[in-house]
N, C-alpha and C positions, 0 to 999 in steps of 0.2 A: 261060356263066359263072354260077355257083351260088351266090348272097348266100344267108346264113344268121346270123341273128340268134343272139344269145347273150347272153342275159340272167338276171340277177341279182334274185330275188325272194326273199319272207318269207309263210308261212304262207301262198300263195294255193291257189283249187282248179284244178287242171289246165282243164277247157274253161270256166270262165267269164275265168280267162286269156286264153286264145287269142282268145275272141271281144272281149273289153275292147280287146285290144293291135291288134286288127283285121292279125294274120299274114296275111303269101300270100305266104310264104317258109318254107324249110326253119328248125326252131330248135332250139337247144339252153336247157332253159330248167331253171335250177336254183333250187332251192328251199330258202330254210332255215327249218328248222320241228326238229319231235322226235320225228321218226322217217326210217327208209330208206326207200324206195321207188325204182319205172319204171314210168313209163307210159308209151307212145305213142298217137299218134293220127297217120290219112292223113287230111288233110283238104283239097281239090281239088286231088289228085298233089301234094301236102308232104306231108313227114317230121318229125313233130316233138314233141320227145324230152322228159320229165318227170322229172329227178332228184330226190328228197328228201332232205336228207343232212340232220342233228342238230347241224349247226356255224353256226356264225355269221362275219359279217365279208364285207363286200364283196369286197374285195381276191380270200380264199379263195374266193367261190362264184366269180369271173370265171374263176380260173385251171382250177376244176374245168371248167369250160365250154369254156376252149381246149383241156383236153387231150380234150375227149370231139368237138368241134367235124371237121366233113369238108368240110364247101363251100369254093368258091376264093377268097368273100371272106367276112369276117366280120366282124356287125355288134355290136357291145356295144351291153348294152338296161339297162330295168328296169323296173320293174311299174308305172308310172306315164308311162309309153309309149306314144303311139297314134300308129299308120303313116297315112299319107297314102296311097291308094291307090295303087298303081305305082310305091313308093319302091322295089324291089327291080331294077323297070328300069331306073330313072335314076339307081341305084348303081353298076350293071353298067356302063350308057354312061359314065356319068364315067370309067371305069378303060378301058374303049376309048379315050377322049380323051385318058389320061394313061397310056399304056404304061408308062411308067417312076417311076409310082407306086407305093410301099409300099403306101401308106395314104393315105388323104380324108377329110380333116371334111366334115362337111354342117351347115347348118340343123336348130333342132329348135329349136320354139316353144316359149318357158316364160313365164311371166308377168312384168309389167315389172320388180317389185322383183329377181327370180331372175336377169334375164338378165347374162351375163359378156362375149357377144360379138355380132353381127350379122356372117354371113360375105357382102361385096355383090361379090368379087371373085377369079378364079382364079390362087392364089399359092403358094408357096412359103413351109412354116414355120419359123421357127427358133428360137433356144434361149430366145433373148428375149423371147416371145411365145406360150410353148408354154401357159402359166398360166392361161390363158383357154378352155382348151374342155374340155369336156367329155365324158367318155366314152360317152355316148350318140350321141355324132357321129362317133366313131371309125369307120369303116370300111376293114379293112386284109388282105392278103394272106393267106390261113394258112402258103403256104409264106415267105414274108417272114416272118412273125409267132414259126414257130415254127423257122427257122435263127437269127433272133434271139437266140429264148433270153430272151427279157425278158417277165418277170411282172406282175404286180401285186403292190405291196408289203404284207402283213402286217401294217403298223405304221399305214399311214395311210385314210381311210375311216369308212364305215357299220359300226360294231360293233367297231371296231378303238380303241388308244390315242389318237389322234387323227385331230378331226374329218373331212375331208378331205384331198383331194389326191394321193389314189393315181393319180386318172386325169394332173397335170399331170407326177408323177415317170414314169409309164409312159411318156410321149409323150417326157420327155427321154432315158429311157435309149432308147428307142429310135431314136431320132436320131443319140446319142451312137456307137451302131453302125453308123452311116454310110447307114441308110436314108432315104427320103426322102419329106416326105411335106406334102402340099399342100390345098388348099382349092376347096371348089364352091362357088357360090351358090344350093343347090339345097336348099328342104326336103323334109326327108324326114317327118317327123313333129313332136309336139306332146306337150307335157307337162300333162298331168292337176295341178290344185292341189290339195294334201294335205301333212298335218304329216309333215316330217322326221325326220329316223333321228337324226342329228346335230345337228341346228340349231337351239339357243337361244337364240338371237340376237348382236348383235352386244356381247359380254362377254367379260372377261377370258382365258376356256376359247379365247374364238375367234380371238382376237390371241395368245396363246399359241402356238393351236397352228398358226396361220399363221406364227409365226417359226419352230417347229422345221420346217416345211415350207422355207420360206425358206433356210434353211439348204442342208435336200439340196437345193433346185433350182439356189441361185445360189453357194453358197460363199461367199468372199471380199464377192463381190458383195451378200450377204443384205442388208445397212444401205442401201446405195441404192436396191436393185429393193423393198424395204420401203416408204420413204420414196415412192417414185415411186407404188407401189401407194394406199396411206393419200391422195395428194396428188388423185390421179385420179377416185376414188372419196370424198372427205370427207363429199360431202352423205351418201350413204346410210349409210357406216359411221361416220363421227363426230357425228352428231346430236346424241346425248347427251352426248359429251366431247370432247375437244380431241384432235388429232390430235398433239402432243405425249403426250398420258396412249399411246392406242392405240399409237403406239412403242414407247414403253416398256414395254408387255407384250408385243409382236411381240419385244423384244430378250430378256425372259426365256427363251424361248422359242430363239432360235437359244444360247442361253447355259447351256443342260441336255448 
């Protein structure tokens, strides 16, 4: 079974990549910068693949990445990624464990203010819960992935209209197709600390555009799974204001 990373980068150079991200899997690693380019490199029996395209937006580099992507499982990355050594085995063994899995989150270490989740337990995700991981933990089928049919959304993200969220709408729509997909307590890697693409802190842009997320994730639902969200989290994100104000701008927001 063939894990192959597929990761989403900006302006990096092809081998001080590879060795930052500490690869020993096949990749698909795309690049956005201002000009086209390929490169490859073999490096100990891996294949692994250098696009540079001129466009921007998270969402767009991933999807270029699935369509160029061949291993049987595939991992979404980004340039602030560094593997744990043998993450490629203990990805493989998970989906021996879990035949009838699409797709696995895993573990991936980020710093305490960053963190969304701690996975301590082998379960089963669902609609209610999808909002919390992140696409660096993604690890999923390519034939599951790509009879799907489910992309990454254009609108939300890194370089995109708003902030975030492309990874938590991906993981619904892909559920919403009746795939299936569960949880390891396994880490794979760790996240590098560095300024964001997206993130200027907890202001008005980011309640905003957490409501028009909100929106596609929960529908009807948006005002509760809101409230709940704001309720669970106030120490970090309401600090500076009342969890009544940050509502209020989640609600302009499903109201666009």
């Amino acid at each position: 079974m063939k894990v192959e990373v597929l990761a989403s980068v900006m302006n990096e150079d092809f081998s001080a990549l590879v060795r930052r991200m500490r690869l020993e899997s096949d990749a698909v690693l795309i690049n956005q910068c201002d000009r086209l380019g390929y490169e490859e490199l073999a490096e100990e029996g891996y294949r692994l693949r250098f696009f540079s395209f001129p466009d921007r937006g998270v969402g767009r580099s991933r999807n270029e990445a699935i369509m160029r992507a061949e291993g049987d499982i595939c991992l979404f990355s980004d340039a602030d990624i560094v593997y744990e050594p043998g993450y490629a085995d203990a990805i493989a063994k998970e989906f021996v464990r879990r035949p009838d899995a699409d797709m696995i989150l895993f573990n991936v270490m980020v710093e305490e203010a960053r963190k969304t989740y701690h996975i301590t337990k082998r379960k089963r995700v669902h609609w209610y819960n999808c909002g919390r991981y992140g696409a660096v933990s993604f690890a999923v089928r390519r034939e599951s992935l790509l009879s799907s049919g489910v992309t990454f959304s254009l609108l939300f993200g890194g370089g995109a209209r708003y902030g975030s969220g492309e990874d938590s709408l991906f993981l619904k729509e892909f559920m919403k197709k009746g795939y299936s997909v569960y949880t390891a307590p396994v880490t794979i890697a760790r996240e590098t600390a560095g300024a964001s693409s997206w993130f200027q802190g907890y202001d008005r842009k980011f309640f905003a555009d957490k409501g028009v997320l909100y929106r596609y994730l929960y529908g009807r639902l948006a005002n509760v799974m809101a409230l709940r969200f704001l309720l669970a989290h106030r120490e970090k994100l309401c600090a500076e204001m009342t969890v009544r104000q940050a509502y209020r701008w989640m609600r302009t927001g499903w109201k666009r």
